[in-house]
N, C-alpha and C positions, 0 to 999 in steps of 0.2 A: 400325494404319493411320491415315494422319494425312488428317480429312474432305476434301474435293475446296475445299470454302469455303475452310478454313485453308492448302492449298494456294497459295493467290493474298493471301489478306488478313494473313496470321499471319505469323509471321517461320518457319515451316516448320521442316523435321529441324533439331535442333542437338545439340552435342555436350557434354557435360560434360567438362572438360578439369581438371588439375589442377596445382599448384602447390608447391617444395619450397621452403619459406620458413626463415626467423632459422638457416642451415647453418652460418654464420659466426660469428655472434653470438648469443647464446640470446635469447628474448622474454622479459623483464624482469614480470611476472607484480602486480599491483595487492597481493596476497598476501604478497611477498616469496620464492617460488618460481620457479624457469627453466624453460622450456621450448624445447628447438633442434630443429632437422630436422623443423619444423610443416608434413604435406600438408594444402595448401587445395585443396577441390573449388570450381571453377567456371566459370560460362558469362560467354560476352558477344553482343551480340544489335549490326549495327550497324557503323561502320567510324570509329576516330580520327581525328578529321583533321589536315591538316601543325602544326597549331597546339596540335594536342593539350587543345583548351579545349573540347569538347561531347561531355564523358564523366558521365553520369550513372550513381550510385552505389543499387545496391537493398538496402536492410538486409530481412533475413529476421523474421519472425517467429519465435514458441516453436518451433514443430514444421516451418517449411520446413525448404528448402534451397536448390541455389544453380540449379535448374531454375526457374526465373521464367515465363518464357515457351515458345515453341515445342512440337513433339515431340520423344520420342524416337523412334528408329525402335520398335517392336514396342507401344510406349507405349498405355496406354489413357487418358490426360488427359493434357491439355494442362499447359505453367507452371502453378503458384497463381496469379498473377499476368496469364497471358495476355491477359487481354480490357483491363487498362490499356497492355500494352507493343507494340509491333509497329509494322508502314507503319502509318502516318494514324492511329494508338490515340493515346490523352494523352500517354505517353511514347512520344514517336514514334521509332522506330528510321530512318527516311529523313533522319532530324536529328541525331541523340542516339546515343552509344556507350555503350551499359547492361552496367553488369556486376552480377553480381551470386553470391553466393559463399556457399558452406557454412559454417556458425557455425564458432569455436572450442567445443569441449566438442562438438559436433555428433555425428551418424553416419550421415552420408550424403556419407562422402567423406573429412570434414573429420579431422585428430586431434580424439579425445575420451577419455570412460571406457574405453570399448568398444576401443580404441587398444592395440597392444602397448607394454606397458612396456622401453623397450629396456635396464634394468639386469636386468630379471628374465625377459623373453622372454616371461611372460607379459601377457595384457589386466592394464592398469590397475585396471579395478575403485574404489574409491572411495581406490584412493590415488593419483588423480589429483588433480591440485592442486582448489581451490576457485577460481569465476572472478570476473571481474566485466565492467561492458557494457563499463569502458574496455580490458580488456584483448581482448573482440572489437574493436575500434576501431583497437588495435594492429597489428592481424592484415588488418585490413581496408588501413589506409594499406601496410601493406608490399606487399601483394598490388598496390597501385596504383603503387606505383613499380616494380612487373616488369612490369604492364603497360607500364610509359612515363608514367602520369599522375601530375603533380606537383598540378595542381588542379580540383576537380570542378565543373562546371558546378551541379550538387545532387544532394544526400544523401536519399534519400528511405525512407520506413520508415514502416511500418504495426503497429501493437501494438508489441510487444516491439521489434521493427526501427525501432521510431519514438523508441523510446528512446537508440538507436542513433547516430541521425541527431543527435539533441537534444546528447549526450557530446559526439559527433565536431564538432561544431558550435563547443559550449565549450572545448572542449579547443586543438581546432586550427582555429579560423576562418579560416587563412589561407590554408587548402585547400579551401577550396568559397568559392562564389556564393549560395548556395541551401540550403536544408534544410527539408523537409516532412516534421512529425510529424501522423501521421494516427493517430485514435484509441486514443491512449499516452497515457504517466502518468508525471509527473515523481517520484513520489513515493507507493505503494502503500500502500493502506487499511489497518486490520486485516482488515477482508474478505477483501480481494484476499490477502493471505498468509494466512487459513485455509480459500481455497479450493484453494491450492497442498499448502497444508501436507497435510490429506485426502487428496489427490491421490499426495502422497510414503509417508505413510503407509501407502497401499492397495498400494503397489511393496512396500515393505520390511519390510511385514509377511507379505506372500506366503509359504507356504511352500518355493519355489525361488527366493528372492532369494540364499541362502547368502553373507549378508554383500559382497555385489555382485559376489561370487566365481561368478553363474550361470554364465556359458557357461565356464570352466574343467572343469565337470560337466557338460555338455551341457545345463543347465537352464536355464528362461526364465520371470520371473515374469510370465505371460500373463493369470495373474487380476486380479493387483493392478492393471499397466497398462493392462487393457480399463477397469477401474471406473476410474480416472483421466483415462481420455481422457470416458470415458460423462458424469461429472463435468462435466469442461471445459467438455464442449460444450452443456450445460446452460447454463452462464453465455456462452457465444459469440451467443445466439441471446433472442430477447426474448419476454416472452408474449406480444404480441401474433405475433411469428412463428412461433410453436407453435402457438398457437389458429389460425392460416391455416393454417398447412401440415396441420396433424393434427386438432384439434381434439379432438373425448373417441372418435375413430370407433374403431372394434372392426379388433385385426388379422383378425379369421377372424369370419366371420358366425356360424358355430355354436360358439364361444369360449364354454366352461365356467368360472366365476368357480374362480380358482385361484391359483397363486403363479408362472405361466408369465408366457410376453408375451402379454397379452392386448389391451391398446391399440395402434395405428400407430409412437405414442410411442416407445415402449419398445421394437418392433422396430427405431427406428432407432436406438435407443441403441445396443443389444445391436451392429447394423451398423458403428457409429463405432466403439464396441470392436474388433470381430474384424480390420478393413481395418487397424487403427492396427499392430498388431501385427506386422505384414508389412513396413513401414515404418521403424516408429523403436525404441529402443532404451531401454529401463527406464533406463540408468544414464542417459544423455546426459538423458531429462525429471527425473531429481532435481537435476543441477546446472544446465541453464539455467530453471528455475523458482525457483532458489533464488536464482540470479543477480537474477530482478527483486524480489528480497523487500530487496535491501539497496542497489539501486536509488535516492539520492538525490544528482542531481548540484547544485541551488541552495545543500544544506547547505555542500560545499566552500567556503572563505573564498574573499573574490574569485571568486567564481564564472562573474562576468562579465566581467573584466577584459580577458581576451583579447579576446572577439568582441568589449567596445566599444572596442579598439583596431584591430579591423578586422572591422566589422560584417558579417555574415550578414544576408542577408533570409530572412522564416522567413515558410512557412505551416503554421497551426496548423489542425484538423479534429477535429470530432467527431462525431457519428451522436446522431439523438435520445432512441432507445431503447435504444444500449448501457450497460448495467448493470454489465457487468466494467469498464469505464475509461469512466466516464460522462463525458459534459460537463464538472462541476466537474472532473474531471482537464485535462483541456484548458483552462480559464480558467484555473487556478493558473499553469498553464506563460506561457499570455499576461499576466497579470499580471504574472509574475519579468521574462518580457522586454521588457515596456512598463516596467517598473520601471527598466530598464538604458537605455531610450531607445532600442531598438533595433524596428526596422521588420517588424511585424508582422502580417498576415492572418489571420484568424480567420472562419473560417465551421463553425455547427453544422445539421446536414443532414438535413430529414426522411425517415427511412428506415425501415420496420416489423421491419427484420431483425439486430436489437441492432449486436452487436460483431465481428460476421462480416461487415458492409456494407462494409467497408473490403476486403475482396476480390471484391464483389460488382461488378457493371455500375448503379452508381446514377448517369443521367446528369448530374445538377448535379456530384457530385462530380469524375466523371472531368471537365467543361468545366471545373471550379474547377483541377484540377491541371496541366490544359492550361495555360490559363491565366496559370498561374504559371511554368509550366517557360517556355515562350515569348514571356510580358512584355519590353516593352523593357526596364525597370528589373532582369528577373531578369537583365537579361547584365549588367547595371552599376546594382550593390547600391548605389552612392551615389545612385542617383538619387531612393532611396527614401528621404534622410535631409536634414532641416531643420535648417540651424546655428540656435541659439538661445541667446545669450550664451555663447556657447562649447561649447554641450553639442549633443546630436541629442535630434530629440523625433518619435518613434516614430509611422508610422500604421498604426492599426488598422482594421481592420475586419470588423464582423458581419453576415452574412447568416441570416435563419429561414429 
């Protein structure tokens, strides 16, 4: 049931709709591998207008999809994303034509692992190709030209989706206005790939992984992926947001010292586990996790070439207690593109709820993304650049 509130204020029922992409032509794969007859899952929130210029693009995170906003009918949540998109939200749908779309490698609509292999009839399994973010990026631009849109208004993307934004940005600047990486990482720690790595491990060592051949056997490795997602969201969330939400409190008042759940903690681990399960798919978290471990678009030579031939305005975000893509990930990225002379925003956001804030309702942020989406300078990105002996020189700026 979709509440009486979201009735009125939410962008309401929608649909997930889908997409039969590269039919003609295969998708040209970063790998060296083809892929044709790509179904894309997704929605759009909003109406093109004759101009076709006030389409704004949603990159998904690890684990979305291309449900952003609204209900479903029967739906018990709303979008991941609902409380930024809709009437009068940051991304305001009474202005704004939002899409937004199921990864590649995905499984929630999109082809991925879990995909039947059309030479052998059966699921893919891990002899799906290997990805990378440019090859979602691919997937995304074509999905935009069956839409009708040739240029985005902005690219916007949060974690993993933000790295999205940042590719599609480099690659092909001459398609968007705008790009907002919000709490992403140009370029992953050893950290950050040995929290992945644990993660993959605890899937594939399961004893019903069977070589990524599970559901061929009816089997599902539910152990490995619960301790993976439990994992994750360990790193999604800051101590200081654990110690509010939980603190040391006891699940059960007469809790016997044992090897159970005995703290709040742990009950909610145990919860993020079992919901996950229902949801997403073993194989599709080993390749888009693995996706952001090789993750580094400033190594490409000329990396900037393109956008300082047709600049992007970028805003960059970060949250002050996220630990999985902290700050320093976000300065590196404003650095590379203050480095390029290209027009950039930076604001780092006081928030006690790590790396999860960037789906949360934190209001400076959502006014900062407004902001930016509705700036006179974002409909016309030159307004944001200073000739200075021939070159642009980049404005920044930080807010605490």
């Amino acid at each position: 049931m979709i509440p009486p509130e979201e009735q009125t204020s939410g962008v309401g029922l929608v649909e997930t709709r889908s997409a039969q992409l590269f039919v003609d032509e295969p998708l040209h794969l970063v790998g060296g591998e083809q892929l044709r007859d790509i179904t894309v899952a997704y929605e759009t929130y909003g109406e093109l207008n004759e101009a076709a210029d006030n389409a704004v693009f949603i990159c998904h995170a690890l684990t979305g999809d291309a449900h952003a906003a609204g209900w479903h009918e029967g739906a018990r949540r709303p979008g991941w994303w609902d409380n930024l998109i809709g009437p009068g939200r940051p991304v305001d749908t009474n202005r704004w034509f939002v899409v937004c779309s199921n990864l590649l490698g995905g499984c929630s609509g999109t082809t991925g692992p879990g995909s039947t292999n059309p030479e052998t009839g059966r699921p893919w399994g891990l002899d799906f190709p290997l990805l990378d973010i440019s090859d979602f990026v691919e997937v995304h631009r074509e999905l935009g030209a069956h839409l009708g849109v040739a240029r985005w208004h902005a690219v916007v993307g949060g974690s993993m989706g933000g790295m999205q934004a940042l590719d599609w940005s480099l690659r092909y600047p001459e398609e968007m206005c705008n790009a907002a990486v919000i709490a992403s990482s140009s370029r992953l720690t050893a950290q950050n790939i040995a929290f992945s790595a644990v993660g993959r491990a605890a899937i594939m060592r399961d004893e019903n992984f069977h070589d990524g051949q599970f559901a061929a056997v009816g089997d599902n490795p539910d152990v490995g992926l619960a301790i993976a997602r439990m994992m994750a969201h360990i790193t999604y969330t800051s101590e200081e947001g654990f110690q509010t939400k939980f603190g040391r409190r006891p699940q059960h008042e007469d809790t016997e010292r044992g090897f159970g759940v005995d703290f709040a903690v742990e009950s909610y681990l145990e919860h993020q586990g079992e919901v996950f399960l229902s949801r997403f798919d073993a194989l599709s978290y080993l390749y888009l996790t693995r996706v952001m471990d090789y993750f580094d678009p400033f190594a490409r030579p000329d990396a900037l070439a393109r956008v300082q031939a047709h600049p992007v305005s970028y805003l960059v975000v970060s949250f002050d207690t996220d630990w999985r893509f902290s700050t320093r990930h976000s300065r590196r990225i404003v650095r590379e593109l203050e480095g390029g002379r290209l027009p950039v925003t930076f604001r780092d956001i006081r928030s006690p709820w790590g790396h999860d804030s960037f789906l949360l309702d934190v209001p400076v942020y959502h006014e900062t993304v407004r902001a930016f989406l509705e700036s006179e300078s974002a409909s016309h990105p030159h307004a944001h650049r200073r000739a200075t002996g021939g070159q642009q020189r980049a404005e920044s700026k930080e807010v605490a």
